[in-house]
N, C-alpha and C positions, 0 to 999 in steps of 0.2 A: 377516422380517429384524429381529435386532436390534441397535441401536447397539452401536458398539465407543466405549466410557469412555475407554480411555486413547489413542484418536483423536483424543478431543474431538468424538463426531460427536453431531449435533444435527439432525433433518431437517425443516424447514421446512415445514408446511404452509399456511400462510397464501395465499391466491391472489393477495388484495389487495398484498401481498409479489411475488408473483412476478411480476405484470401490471407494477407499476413499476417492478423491475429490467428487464423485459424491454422498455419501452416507452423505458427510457434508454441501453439498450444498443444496441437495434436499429433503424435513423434508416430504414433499406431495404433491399427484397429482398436477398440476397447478400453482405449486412455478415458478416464473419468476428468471428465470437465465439469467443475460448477461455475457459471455466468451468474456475474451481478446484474441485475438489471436487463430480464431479456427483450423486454421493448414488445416489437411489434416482429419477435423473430426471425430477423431477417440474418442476425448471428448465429444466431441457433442453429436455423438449414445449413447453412457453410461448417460446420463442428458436426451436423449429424449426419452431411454426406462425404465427410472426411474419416466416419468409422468411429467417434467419440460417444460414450456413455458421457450424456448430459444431465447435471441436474440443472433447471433453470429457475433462477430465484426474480420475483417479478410480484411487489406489494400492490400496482395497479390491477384490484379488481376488473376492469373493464377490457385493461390488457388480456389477464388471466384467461379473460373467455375466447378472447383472440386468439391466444396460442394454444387453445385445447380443441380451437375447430381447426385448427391448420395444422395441427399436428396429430390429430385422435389415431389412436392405434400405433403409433412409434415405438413401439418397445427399449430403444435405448433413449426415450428420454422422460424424467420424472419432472415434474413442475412441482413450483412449489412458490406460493402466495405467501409471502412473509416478506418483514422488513431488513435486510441484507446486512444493517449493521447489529445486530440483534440476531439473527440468523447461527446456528451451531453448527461452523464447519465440520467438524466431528464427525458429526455422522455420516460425511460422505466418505469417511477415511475404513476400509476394510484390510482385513491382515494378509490378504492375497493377491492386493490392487498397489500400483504402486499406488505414490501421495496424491492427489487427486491436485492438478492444477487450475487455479481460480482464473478468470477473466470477465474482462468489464469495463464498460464505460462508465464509468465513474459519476454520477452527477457532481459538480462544482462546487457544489458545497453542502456535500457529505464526504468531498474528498479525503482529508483527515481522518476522519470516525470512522471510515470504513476502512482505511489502511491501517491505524493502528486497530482495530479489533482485529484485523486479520493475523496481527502481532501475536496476539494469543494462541493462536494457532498455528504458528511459523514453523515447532518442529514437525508438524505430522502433514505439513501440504508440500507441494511441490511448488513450479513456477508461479510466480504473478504476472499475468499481460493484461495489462489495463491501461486504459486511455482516460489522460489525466490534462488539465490547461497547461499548455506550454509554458506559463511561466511556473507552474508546479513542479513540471515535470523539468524546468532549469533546474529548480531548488535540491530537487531527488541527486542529480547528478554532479551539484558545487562539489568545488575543491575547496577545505578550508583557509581562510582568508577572503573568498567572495562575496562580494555584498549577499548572495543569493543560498550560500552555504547559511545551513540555520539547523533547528533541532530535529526537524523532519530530515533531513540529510543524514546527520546524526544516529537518529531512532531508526532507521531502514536498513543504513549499508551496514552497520554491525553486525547485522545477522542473513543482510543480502545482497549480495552483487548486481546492479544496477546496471541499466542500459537502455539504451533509444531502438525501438524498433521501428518508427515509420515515424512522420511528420503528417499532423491531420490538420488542412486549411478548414477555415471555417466554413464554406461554402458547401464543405462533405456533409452537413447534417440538416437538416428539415426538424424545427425552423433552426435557421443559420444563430448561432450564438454570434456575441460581441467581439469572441478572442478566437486563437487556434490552440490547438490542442496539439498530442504526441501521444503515442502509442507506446510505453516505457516497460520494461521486463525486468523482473524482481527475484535472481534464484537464489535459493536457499544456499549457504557457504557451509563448509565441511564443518568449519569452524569458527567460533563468533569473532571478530575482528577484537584482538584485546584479551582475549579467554573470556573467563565465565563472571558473570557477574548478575543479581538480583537485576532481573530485567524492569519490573516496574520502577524499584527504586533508582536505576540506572536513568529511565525517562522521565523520572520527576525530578532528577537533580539537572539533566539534557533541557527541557521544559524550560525547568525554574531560571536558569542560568543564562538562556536566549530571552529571557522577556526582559532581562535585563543588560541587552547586550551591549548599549554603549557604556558600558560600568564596566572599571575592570575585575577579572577574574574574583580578586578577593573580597571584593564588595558585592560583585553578583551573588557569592557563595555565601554572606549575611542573611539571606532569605531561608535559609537551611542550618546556619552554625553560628558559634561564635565568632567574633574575630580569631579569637584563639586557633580554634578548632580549623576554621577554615586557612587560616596561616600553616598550621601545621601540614593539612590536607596534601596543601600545595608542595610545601619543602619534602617531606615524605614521598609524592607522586613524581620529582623532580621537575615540577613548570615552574615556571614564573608567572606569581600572582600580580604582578602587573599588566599582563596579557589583557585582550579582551576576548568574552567568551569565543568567536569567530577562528581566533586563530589556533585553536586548540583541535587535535586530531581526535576519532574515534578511540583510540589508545588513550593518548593523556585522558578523555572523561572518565572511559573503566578504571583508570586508576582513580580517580578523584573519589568514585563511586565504592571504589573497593576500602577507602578510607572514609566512608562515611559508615560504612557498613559495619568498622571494626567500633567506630565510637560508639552506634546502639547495639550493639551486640550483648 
């Protein structure tokens, strides 16, 4: 088998790799795990001799055939040929299982699409363990004020507690990509960072407001309001509309958000 380039596939062989996604993924027998992207299974074996009920989602036909002879007869594991950001986590979710914890190597650039779709489904799953390009997975873990802090920062820790589980050199995958990567854990919080707030509109005012981020605050929020509106936004949420978007926490956006909310209401 050879990788497909314009996949982005890159297959992992590291063990020391897969033993620690596997040992953060799977707490006990019978944990439901669904993997993005199962490759040429070599993740899969390590989750299915750890006691894991696997679904494995894998859109390469050619794969698919691969892991149906390497694994035919497994009873806990379901495959399933489909595109992973399109894919309805859902249906792995049952009312007797706990939340079913996602993991995955992420290709590079479906990185985004596939994290926030998973957004969608943030209250009914449990952990994320996914391996993402170290400089992404910088970006996941910025503290506001960092060049590297941005709206993916933002859109993620509101609703989950982030962290570094391993460091992956680029040397671990066949064929070797250009960068290194990190192995980054995503758990679901009791509670959204901020309280409750319109989650889409929440990310499109996050979004809208980093694409304009050398602009301060109340010029950013022009894309969305009037000056009016947005001046007010500000004094109301108690920031300073002189800011720029970067330096503003999790909290200060819900509130911005919460005030956008009441003007189309």
């Amino acid at each position: 088998m050879s990788a497909r380039k314009s996949w982005g596939q890159n297959f992992l062989h590291a063990m020391d790799v897969h033993r620690a996604i596997t040992a953060a993924a799977v707490t006990k027998p019978g944990q439901r795990v669904v993997e993005i992207g199962a490759g040429l299974g070599t993740l899969t074996a390590h989750l299915l001799a750890a006691g894991a009920d696997v679904w494995a989602i894998e859109r390469d036909r050619d794969l698919c055939e691969v892991l149906r002879r390497e694994f035919e007869g497994r009873e806990n594991l379901r495959l399933w040929e489909a595109d992973a950001v399109k894919f309805d986590y859902r249906q792995a979710v049952e009312a007797d299982r706990e939340p079913p914890v996602i993991v995955g190597n992420l290709p590079y650039h479906l990185t985004a699409p596939l994290l926030y779709s998973l957004l969608d489904v943030h209250r009914v799953t449990g952990p994320w363990i996914v391996m993402v390009q170290k400089e992404v997975a910088d970006r996941m873990c910025a503290s506001p004020g960092s060049k590297t802090y941005g709206s993916m920062t933002v859109g993620l820790s509101r609703l989950r507690a982030i962290s570094r589980v391993i460091a992956v050199p680029r040397g671990a995958f066949v064929p070797a990509p250009k960068v290194d990567s990190a192995v980054v854990r995503l758990d679901p919080r009791s509670e959204p960072l901020g309280g409750d707030v319109d989650d889409r509109g929440f990310l499109q005012l996050v979004q809208t407001t980093f694409q304009r981020r050398r602009k301060t605050l109340a010029n950013a929020l022009l894309a969305l309001a009037s000056r009016e509106d947005a001046q007010r936004w500000c004094e109301v949420a108690g920031i300073d509309p002189t800011l720029r978007p970067e330096r503003l926490t999790v909290a200060n956006f819900v509130a911005l958000a919460r005030e956008r909310e009441k003007t189309h209401a």
